[in-house]
NUBAGU-634632 format. One line per 4 residues: their letters; for each residue x, y, z of C-alpha. Coordinates in Angstrom, 2 decimals, always signed. Layout:
% residues N
A = X/Y/Z ~ ...
//
This chain:
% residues 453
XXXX = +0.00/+0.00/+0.00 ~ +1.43/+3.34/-0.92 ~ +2.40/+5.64/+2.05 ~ -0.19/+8.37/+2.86
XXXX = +1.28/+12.04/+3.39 ~ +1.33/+13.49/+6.91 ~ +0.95/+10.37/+9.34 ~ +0.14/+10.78/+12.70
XXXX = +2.76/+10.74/+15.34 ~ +1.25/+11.57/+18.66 ~ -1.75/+11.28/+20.00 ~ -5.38/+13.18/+19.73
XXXX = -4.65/+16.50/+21.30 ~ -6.03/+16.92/+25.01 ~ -8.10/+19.70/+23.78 ~ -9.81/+17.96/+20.06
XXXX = -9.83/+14.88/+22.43 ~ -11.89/+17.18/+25.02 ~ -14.20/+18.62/+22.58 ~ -15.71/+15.16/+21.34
XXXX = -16.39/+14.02/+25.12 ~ -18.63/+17.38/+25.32 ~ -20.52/+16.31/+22.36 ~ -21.09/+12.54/+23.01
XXXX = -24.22/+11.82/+23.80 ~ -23.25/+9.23/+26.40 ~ -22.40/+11.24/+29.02 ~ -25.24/+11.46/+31.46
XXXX = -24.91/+15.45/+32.23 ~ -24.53/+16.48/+27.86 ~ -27.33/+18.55/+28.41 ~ -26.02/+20.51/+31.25
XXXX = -22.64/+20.60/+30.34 ~ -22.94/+21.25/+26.39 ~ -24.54/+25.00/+26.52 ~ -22.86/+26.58/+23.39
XXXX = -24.56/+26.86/+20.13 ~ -23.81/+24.56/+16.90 ~ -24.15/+27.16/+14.43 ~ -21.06/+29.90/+14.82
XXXX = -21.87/+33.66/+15.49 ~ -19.46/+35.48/+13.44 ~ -19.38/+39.73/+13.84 ~ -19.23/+41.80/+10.41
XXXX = -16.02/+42.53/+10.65 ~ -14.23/+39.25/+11.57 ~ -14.40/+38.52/+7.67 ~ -13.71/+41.71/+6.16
XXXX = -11.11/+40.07/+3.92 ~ -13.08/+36.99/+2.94 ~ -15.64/+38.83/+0.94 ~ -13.10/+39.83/-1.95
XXXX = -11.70/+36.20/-1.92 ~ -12.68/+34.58/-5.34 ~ -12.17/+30.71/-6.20 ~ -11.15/+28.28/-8.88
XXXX = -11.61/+24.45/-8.62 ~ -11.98/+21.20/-10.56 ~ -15.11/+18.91/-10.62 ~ -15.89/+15.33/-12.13
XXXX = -19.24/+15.15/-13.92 ~ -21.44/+12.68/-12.51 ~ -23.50/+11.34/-15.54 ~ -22.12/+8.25/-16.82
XXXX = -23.99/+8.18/-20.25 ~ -26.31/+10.44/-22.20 ~ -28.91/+7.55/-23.29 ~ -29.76/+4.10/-21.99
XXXX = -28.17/+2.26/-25.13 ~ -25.48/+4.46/-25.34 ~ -22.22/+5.26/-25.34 ~ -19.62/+5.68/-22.51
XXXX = -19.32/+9.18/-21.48 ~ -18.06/+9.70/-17.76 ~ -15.96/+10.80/-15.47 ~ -15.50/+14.59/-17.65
XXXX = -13.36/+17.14/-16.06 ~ -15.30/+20.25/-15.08 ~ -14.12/+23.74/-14.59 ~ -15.26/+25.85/-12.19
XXXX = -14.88/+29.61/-10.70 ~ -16.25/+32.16/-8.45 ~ -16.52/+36.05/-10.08 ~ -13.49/+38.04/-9.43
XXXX = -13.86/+41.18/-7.81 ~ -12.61/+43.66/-10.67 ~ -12.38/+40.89/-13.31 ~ -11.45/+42.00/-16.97
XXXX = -13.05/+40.59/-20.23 ~ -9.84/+39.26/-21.09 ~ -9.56/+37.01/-18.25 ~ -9.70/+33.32/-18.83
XXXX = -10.16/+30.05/-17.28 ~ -7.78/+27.02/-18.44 ~ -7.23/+23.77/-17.97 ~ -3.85/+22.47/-17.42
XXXX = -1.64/+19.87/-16.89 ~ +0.94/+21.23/-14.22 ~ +0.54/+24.35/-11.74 ~ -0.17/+27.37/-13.95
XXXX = +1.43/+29.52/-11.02 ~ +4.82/+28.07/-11.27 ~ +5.00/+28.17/-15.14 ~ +1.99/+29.48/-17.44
XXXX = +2.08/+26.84/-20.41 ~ -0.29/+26.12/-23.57 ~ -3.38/+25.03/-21.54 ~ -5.79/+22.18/-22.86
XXXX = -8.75/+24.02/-22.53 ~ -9.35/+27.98/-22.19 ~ -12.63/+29.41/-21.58 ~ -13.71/+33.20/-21.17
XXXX = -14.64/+34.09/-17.93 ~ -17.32/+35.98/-19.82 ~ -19.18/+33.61/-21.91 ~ -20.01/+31.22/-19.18
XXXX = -21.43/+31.40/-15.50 ~ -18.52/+30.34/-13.28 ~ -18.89/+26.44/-15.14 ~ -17.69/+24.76/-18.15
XXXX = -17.76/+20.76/-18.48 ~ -14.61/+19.86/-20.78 ~ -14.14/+16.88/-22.73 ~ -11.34/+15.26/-20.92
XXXX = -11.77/+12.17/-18.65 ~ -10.29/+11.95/-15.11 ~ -9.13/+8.24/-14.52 ~ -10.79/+5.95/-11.76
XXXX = -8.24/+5.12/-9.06 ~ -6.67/+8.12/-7.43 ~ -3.11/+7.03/-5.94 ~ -1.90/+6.10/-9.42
XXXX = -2.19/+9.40/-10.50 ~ +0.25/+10.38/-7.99 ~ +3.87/+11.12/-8.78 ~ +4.92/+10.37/-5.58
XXXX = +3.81/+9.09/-2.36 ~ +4.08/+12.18/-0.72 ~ +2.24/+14.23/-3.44 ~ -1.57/+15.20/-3.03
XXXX = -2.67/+16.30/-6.80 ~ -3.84/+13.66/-9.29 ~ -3.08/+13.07/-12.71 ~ -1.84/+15.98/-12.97
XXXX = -5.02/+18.75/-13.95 ~ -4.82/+22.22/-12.74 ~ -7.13/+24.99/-13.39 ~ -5.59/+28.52/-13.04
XXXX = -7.36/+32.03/-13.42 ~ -5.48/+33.86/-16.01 ~ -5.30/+37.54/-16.85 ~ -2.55/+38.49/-19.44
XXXX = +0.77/+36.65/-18.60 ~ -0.33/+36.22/-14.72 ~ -1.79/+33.25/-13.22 ~ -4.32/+34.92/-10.26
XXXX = -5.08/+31.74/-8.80 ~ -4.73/+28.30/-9.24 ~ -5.90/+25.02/-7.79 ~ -6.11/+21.07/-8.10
XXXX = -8.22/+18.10/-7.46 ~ -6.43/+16.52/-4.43 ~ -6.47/+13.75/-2.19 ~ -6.50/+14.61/+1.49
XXXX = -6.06/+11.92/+3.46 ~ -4.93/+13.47/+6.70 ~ -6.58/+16.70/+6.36 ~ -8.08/+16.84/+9.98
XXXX = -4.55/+16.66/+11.49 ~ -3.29/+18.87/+8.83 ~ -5.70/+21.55/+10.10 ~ -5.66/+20.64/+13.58
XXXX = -4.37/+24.33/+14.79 ~ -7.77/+25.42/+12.92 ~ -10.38/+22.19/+14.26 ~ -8.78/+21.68/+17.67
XXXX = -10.77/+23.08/+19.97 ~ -14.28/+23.48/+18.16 ~ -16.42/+20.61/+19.17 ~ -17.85/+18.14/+16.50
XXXX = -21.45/+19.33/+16.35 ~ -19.37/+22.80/+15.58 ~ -17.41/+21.33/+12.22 ~ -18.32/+21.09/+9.52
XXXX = -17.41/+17.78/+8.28 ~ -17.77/+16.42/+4.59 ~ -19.47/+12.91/+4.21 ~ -21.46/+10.77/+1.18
XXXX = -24.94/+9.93/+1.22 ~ -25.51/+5.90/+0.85 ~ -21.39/+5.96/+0.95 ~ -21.65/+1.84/-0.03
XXXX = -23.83/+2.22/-2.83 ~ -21.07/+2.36/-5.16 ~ -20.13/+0.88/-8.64 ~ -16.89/+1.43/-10.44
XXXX = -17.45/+0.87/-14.45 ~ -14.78/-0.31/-16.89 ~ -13.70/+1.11/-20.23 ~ -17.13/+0.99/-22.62
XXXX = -19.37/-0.42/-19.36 ~ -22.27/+2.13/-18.64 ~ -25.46/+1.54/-15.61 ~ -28.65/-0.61/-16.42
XXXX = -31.81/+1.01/-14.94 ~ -31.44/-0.11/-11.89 ~ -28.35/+1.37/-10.89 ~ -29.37/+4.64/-12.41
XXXX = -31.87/+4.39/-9.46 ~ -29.96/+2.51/-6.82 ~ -26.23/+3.96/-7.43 ~ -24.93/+7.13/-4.93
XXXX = -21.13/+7.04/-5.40 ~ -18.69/+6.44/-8.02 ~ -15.97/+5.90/-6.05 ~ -15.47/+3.03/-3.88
XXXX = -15.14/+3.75/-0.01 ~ -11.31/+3.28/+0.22 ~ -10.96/+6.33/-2.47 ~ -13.94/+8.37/-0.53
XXXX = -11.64/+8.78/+2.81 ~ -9.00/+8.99/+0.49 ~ -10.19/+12.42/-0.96 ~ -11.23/+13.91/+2.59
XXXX = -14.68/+12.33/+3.55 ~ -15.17/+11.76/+6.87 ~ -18.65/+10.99/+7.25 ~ -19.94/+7.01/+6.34
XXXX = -23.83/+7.26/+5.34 ~ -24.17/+2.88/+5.64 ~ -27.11/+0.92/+4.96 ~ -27.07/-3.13/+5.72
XXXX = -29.30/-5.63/+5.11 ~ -28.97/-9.39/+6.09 ~ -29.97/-11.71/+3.22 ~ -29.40/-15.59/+4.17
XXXX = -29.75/-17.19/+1.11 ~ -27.08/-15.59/-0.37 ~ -23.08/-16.45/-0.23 ~ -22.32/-13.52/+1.10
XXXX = -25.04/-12.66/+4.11 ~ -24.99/-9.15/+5.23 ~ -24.89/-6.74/+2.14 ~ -24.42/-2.83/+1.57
XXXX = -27.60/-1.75/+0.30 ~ -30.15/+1.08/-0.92 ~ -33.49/+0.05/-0.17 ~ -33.57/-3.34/-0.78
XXXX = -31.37/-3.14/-3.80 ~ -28.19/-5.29/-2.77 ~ -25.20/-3.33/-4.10 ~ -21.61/-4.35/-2.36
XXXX = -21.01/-7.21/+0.42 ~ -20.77/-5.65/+4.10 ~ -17.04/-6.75/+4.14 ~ -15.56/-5.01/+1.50
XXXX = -16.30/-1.57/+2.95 ~ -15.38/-2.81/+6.44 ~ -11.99/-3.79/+4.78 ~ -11.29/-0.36/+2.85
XXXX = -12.32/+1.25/+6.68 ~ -10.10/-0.68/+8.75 ~ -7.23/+0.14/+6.19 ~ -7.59/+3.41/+5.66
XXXX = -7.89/+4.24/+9.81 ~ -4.49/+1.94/+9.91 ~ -3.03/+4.22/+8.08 ~ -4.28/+7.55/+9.63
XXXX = -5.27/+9.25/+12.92 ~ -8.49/+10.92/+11.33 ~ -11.37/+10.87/+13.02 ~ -14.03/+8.61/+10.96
XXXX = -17.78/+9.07/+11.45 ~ -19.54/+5.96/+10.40 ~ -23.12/+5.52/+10.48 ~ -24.95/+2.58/+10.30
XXXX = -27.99/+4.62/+9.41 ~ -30.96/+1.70/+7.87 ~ -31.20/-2.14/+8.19 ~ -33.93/-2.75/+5.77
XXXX = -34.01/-6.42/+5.86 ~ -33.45/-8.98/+8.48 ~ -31.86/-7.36/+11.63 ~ -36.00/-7.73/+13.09
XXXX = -34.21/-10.89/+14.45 ~ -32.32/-11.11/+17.30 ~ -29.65/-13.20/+16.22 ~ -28.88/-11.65/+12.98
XXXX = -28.10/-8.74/+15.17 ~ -25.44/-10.65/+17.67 ~ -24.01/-12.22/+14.83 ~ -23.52/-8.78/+12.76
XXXX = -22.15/-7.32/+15.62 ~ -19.85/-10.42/+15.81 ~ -19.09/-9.33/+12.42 ~ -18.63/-5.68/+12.77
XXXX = -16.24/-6.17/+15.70 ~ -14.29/-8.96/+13.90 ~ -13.28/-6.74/+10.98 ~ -13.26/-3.07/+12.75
XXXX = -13.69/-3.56/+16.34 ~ -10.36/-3.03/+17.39 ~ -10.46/+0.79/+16.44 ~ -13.94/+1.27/+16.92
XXXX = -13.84/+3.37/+20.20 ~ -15.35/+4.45/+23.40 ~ -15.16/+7.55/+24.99 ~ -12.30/+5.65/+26.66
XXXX = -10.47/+4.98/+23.18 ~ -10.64/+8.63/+22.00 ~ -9.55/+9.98/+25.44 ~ -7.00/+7.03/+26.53
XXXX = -3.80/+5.63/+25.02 ~ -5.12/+3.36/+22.26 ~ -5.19/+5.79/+19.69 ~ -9.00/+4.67/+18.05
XXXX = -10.70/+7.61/+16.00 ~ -13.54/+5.40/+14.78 ~ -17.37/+6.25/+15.71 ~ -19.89/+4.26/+14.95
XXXX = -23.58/+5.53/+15.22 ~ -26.38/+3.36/+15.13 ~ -30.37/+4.25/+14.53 ~ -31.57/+1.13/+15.14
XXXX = -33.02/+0.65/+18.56 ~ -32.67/-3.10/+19.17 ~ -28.72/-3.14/+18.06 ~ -27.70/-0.54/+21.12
XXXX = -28.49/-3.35/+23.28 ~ -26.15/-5.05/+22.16 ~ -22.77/-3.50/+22.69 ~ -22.04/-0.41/+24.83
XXXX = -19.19/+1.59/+22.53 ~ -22.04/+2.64/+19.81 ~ -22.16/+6.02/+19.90 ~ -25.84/+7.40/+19.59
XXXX = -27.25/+7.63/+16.26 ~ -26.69/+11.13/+13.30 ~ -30.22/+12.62/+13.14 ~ -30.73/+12.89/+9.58
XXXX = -32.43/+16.20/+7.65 ~ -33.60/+14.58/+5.05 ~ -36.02/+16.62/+3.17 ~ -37.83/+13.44/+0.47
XXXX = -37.21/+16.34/-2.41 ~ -36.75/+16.20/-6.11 ~ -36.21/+19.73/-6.94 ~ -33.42/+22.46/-5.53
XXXX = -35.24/+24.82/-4.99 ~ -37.57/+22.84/-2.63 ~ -34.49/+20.71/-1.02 ~ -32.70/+24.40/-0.13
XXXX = -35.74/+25.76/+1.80 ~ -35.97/+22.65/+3.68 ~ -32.10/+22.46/+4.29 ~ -32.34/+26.11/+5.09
XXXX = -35.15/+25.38/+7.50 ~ -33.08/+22.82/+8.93 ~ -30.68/+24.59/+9.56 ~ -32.31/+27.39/+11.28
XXXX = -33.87/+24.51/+13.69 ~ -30.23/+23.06/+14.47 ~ -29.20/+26.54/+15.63 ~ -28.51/+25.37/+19.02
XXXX = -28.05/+21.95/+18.13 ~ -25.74/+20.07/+20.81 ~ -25.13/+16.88/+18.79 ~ -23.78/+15.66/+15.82
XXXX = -26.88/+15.67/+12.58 ~ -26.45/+15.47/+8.92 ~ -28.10/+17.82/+6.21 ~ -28.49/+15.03/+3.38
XXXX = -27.95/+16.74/+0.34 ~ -29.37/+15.22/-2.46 ~ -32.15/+14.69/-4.48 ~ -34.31/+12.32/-3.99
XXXX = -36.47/+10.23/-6.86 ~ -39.74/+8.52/-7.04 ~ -40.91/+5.23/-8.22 ~ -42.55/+7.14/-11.22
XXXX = -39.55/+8.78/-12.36 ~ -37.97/+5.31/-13.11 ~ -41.07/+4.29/-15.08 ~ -41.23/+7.81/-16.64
XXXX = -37.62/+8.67/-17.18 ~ -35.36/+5.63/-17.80 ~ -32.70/+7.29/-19.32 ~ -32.52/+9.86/-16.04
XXXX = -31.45/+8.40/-12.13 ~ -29.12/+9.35/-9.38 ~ -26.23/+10.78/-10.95 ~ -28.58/+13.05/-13.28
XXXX = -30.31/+14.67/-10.39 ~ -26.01/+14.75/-8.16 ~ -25.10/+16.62/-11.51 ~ -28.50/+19.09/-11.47
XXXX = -27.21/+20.81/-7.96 ~ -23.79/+19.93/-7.96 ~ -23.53/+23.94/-8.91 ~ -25.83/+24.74/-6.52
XXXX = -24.42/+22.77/-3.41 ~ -21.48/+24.43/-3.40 ~ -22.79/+27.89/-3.31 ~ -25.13/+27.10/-0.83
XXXX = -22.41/+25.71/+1.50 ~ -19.91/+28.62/+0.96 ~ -22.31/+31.87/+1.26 ~ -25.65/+30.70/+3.55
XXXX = -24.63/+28.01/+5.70 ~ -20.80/+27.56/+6.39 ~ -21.53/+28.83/+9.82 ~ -24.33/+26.49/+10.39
XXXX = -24.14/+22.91/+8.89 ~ -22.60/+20.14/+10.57 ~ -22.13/+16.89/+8.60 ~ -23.03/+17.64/+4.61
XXXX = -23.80/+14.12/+2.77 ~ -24.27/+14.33/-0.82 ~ -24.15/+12.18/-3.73 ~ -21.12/+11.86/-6.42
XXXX = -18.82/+13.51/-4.20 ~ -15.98/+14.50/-6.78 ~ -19.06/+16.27/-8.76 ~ -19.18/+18.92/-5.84
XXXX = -16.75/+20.62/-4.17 ~ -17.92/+19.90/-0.45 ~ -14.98/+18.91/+1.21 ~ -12.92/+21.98/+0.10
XXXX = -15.77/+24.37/+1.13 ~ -16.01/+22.07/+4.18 ~ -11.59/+22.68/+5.11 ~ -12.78/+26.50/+4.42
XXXX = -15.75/+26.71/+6.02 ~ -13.97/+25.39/+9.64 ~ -11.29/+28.01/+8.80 ~ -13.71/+30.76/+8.73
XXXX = -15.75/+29.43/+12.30 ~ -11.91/+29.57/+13.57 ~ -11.56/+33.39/+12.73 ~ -14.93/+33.88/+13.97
XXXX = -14.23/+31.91/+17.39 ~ -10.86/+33.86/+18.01 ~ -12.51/+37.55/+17.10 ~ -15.19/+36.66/+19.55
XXXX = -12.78/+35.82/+22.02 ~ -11.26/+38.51/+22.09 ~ -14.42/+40.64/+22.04 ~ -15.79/+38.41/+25.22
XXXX = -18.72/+37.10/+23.60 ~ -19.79/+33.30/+25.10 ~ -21.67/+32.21/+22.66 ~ -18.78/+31.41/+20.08
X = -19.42/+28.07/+18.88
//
């Protein structure tokens, strides 16, 4: 396994450490002792600087093909861009394949900043599996594709799609004392409900409809998320019993994503959220449940943690949630469950004024819930639009999620699930967003206000 950048050498600091005790939900007192609000209080002029920032980043278009019979048409590189304070019509966006700010070269795409609305899908295809597009272990951009703002001869700005694998330590000074119903933390919505296509290989109908992620968990972490959205269901007439699933639509087997977990927190000190969120079939039984959490603590249990594991010597940084009553009973390191936003919505404008709702009510939220962002579909749009699904409605707000996330509610949302993660740009505005609530915490500080979480 290639090395990943930045390992961690020490423990949890006392004060992150201290932060997720005051948040768990099994301490008896949470109530009385967690008294600071979950969404940050910021004053006017604790951002002044952050209004005139402007961005550049790199997406990967969700859609997979353009017609049920057709052709193979994924994975597209997509350009996108904020509006520059005092931009000229000259300006341009490119596409690159090294770091535009160290040398300007012939780019492989350039686009007017003028002609288009801060997107432009190109035709080039970003490759499937992330750490061979590294040129060394150590290095964070893949495949090498930059995007760079250009005016004249100058490169303004320019940025890469990265891994970030330890990205939580890497901002510790930033996250370290801000409590985890405080961060903003980046996860995927139905984060098993993957397929990875070959070379001319495109979805059937059904996993149109049953398909969140194109990336398998392993490569998820891998590129920063740190919230597991996990659905299991327990079929016994199958080789493999307990399955990852969407409904009832059995989509990976239970162990693989287990496996890519266990590895990837061998090989870190991140703190990983995972939530076992729905058991749709079979866990009404007793003894499906004892021997899934048999399971479960067979492939992950040695890291899963306690309060005692995050606080004491044995370095664990794995939570597992549950939502199922009955399974609680049955070991007593499972964290209480994420409450879930989930707004049942199939167009943006409806699914913001419910998120925005939400996250109005979680103003004083004192534990950890997730704002599932995502569309959702119905059983007629299958019938009614074949050629249409999951990705389709990722790609529809992709746009639209990352606004939201970096202008209304980067002081207010918690853990952000979403579909087709590379197709958004949610765990960079997530690293920024937790920046900002830091300048926000310090200014308030200093001005003596209490209520700066």
């Amino acid at each position: 396994m290639v090395a990943l950048s930045s390992m961690w050498t020490s423990l949890i600091p006392v004060g992150f450490v201290f932060q997720f005790l005051i948040c768990s939900a099994h301490l008896k007192d949470a109530q009385d002792i967690r008294t600071k609000r979950s969404t940050t209080e910021c004053a006017r002029d604790a951002l002044s600087n952050s209004s005139k920032e402007f961005f550049v980043f790199l997406t990967i278009n969700a859609v997979e093909s353009n017609s049920l019979f057709g052709g193979h048409d994924s994975r597209k590189i997509e350009l996108n861009w904020t509006p520059k304070s005092g931009g000229e019509s000259t300006d341009w966006i490119g596409l690159f394949r090294s770091d535009p700010e160290i040398r300007l070269r012939e780019p492989l795409v350039r686009v007017p900043v003028t002609r288009h609305n801060g997107y432009y899908k190109t035709g080039y295809r970003f490759p499937q599996h992330p750490m061979l597009g590294l040129n060394s272990p150590m290095g964070t951009c893949l495949f090498g594709y930059w995007i760079g703002y250009i005016r004249g001869n100058e490169t303004l700005k320019s940025n890469c799609l990265r891994m970030r694998p330890s990205w939580m330590w890497d901002e510790r000074e930033v996250i370290n004392d801000i409590p985890i119903h405080a961060l903003m933390i980046p996860g995927s919505h139905n984060s098993g409900s993957y397929k990875i296509l070959g070379e001319g290989s495109t979805f059937n109908i059904l996993d149109r409809y049953s398909i969140n992620q194109a990336e398998d968990v392993w490569n998820q972490l891998l590129y920063g998320i740190r919230y597991l959205d996990i659905r299991v269901g327990y079929y016994p007439h199958t080789p493999e019993k307990f399955w990852i699933v969407h409904n009832f639509v059995q989509v990976n087997p239970l162990y693989v994503v287990l496996q890519d977990v266990r590895k990837f927190l061998q090989s870190t000190k991140e703190i990983l959220i995972v939530d076992f969120h729905r058991f749709p079939s079979g866990f009404q039984y007793d003894h499906i449940n004892t021997k899934y959490w048999a399971i479960l603590w067979l492939e992950i249990g040695w890291v899963a943690t306690s309060l005692r594991g995050i606080y004491g010597n044995s370095n664990k940084t794995l939570i597992l949630t549950y939502s199922h009553d009955p399974s609680s009973a049955y070991n007593d390191k499972i964290w209480s469950e994420v409450r879930h936003a989930w707004g049942d919505k199939k167009r943006p404008e409806a699914l913001y004024r419910f998120l925005n709702r939400s996250m109005t009510r979680h103003q004083t939220a004192k534990y950890p819930w997730a704002a599932m962002t995502h569309l959702t579909p119905s059983a007629l749009d299958v019938i009614m639009n074949p050629n249409g699904g999951i990705a389709q409605l990722s790609d529809g707000i992709a746009r639209q999620i990352n606004r939201w996330f970096r202008e209304d509610w980067w002081n207010s949302a918690n853990l952000v699930a979403t579909d087709f993660i590379l197709g958004n740009n949610i765990i960079e505005e997530s690293i920024l967003a937790n920046r900002k609530r830091y300048i926000c915490r310090q200014h308030s500080r200093m001005n003596d206000n209490p209520n700066f979480y």
